[in-house]
C-alpha positions in Angstrom: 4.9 21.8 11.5 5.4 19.2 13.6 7.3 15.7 12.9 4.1 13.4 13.9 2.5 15.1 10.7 5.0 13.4 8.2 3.8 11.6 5.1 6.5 8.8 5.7 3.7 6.6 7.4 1.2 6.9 5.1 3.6 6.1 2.3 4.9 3.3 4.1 1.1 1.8 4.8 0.6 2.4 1.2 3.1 0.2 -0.1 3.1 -2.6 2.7 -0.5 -2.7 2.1 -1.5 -1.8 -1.4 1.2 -1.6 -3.4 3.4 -4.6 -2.4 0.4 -7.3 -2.5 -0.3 -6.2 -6.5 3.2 -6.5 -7.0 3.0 -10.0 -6.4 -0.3 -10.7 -7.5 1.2 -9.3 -10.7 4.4 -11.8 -10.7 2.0 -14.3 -9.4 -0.3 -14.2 -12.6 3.3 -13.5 -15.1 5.0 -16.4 -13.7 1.4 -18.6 -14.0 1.4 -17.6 -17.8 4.9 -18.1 -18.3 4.4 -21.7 -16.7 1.1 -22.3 -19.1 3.5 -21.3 -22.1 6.1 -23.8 -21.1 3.5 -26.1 -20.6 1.8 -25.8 -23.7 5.3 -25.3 -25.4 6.5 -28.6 -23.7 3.1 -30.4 -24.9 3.5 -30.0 -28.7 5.5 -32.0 -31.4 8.6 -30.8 -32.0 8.5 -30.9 -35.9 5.2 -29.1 -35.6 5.0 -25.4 -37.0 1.7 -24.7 -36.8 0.3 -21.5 -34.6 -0.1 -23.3 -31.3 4.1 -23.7 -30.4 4.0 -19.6 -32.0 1.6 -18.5 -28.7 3.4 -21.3 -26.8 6.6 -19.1 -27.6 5.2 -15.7 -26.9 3.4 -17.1 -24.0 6.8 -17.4 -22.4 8.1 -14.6 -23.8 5.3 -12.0 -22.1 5.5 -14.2 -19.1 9.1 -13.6 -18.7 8.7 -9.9 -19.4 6.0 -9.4 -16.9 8.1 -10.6 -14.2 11.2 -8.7 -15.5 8.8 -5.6 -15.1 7.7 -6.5 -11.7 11.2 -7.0 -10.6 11.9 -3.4 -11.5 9.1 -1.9 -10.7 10.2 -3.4 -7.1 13.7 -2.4 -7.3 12.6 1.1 -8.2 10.2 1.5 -5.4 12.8 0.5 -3.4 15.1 2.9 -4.6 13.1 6.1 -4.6 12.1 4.6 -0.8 15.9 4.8 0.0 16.6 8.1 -2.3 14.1 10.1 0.4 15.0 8.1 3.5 11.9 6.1 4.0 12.3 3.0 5.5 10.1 0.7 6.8 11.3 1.1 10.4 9.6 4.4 10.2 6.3 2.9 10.5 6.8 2.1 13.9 7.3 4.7 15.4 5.0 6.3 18.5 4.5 9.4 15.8 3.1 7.0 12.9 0.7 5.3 15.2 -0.6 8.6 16.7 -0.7 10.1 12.9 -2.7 6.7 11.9 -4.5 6.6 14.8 -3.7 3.1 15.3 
């Protein structure tokens, strides 16, 4: 088997084009839910203890975890990309563009 028949390029198209752009539509939407928390949060009276500053606070709390979770799920992409030696150099080479046909 050839090299120009490796799965590195695809995997590398895969994550520049699929994978990486949910990943931060993801943050994008945990970090706008976190900042709707705060804002709610912010918005109430502070001797109130009604069920409103409760979502406010888990609001927050689920934003923050969502983007804790996209961090890591970055990081281990990342990793497992650098455990097999794929990097994204790879994807230019002349035997990725005549795999891809691009």
């Amino acid at each position: 088997m050839s090299s120009s028949l490796s799965i590195v390029p695809f995997l590398n198209k895969v994550i520049d084009l699929i994978i990486n752009p949910l990943l931060l539509l993801m943050f994008a939407v945990s970090f706008l839910y976190f900042v709707y928390g705060v804002f709610n949060f912010l918005n109430q009276d502070l001797n109130s203890a009604d069920k409103t500053r409760g979502e406010s606070r888990s609001a927050i709390m689920w934003g923050i975890a969502g983007m804790v979770i996209m961090f890591s799920v970055f990081g281990i992409i990342r990793f497992v990309m650098g455990t097999f030696g794929i990097t994204s150099s790879d994807i230019n080479s002349s035997g990725a563009t005549n795999f891809l046909k691009l």
